[in-house]
C-alpha positions as CSV (number, residue, x, y, z in Angstrom):
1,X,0.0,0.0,0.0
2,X,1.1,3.7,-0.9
3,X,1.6,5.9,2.0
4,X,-1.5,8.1,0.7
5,X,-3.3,5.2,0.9
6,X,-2.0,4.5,4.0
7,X,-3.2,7.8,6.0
8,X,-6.6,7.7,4.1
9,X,-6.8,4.4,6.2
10,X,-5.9,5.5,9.2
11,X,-8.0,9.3,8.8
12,X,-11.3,6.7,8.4
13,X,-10.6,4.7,10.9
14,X,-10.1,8.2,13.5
15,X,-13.5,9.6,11.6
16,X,-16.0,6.1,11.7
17,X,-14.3,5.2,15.3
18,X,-14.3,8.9,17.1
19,X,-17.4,9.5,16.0
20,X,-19.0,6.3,17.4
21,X,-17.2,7.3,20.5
22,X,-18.0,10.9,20.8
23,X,-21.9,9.6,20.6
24,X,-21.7,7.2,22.8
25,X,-20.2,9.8,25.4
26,X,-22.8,12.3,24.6
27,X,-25.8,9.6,24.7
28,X,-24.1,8.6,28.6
29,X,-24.1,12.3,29.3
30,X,-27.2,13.0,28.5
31,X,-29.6,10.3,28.2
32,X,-33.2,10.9,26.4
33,X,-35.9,11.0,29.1
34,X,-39.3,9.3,29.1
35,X,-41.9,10.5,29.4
36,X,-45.1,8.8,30.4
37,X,-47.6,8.4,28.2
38,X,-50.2,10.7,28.0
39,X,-53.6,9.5,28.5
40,X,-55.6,12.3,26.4
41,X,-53.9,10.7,23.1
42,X,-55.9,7.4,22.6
43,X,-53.4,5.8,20.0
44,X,-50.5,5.5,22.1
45,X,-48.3,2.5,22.0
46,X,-47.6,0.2,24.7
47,X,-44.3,0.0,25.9
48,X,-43.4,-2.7,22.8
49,X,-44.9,-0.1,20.2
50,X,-48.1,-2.0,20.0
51,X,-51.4,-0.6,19.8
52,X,-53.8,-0.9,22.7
53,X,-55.4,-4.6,22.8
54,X,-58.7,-3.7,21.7
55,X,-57.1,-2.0,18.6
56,X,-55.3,-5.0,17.5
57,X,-56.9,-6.8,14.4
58,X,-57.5,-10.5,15.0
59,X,-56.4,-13.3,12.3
60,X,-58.7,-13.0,9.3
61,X,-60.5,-10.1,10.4
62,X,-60.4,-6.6,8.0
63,X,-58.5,-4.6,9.5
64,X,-60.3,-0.5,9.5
């Protein structure tokens, strides 16, 4: 390998590999919060991103 080729390697590696650190620290630092779900909005997910239970369409029924 060439020595450009060389330092190209190296310069990606320090770019894909700092990066990926540097997000991880800022994700640690400050972490998303949760809020809980708001009962006025009746479409909310459950924790698994399903719809409620009586909103799920059964096997061979048309969903709306």
């Amino acid at each position: 390998m060439s020595t450009t080729a060389i330092v190209m390697l190296i310069v990606a590696i320090v770019l894909v590999w700092g990066g990926l650190l540097l997000s991880i620290v800022n994700i640690r630092r400050s972490p998303e919060e949760v809020d809980e779900l708001d009962p006025d909005y009746p479409e909310q997910p459950d924790e698994f991103g399903h719809p409620e239970p009586e909103e799920r369409s059964r096997v061979g029924e048309p969903t709306r």
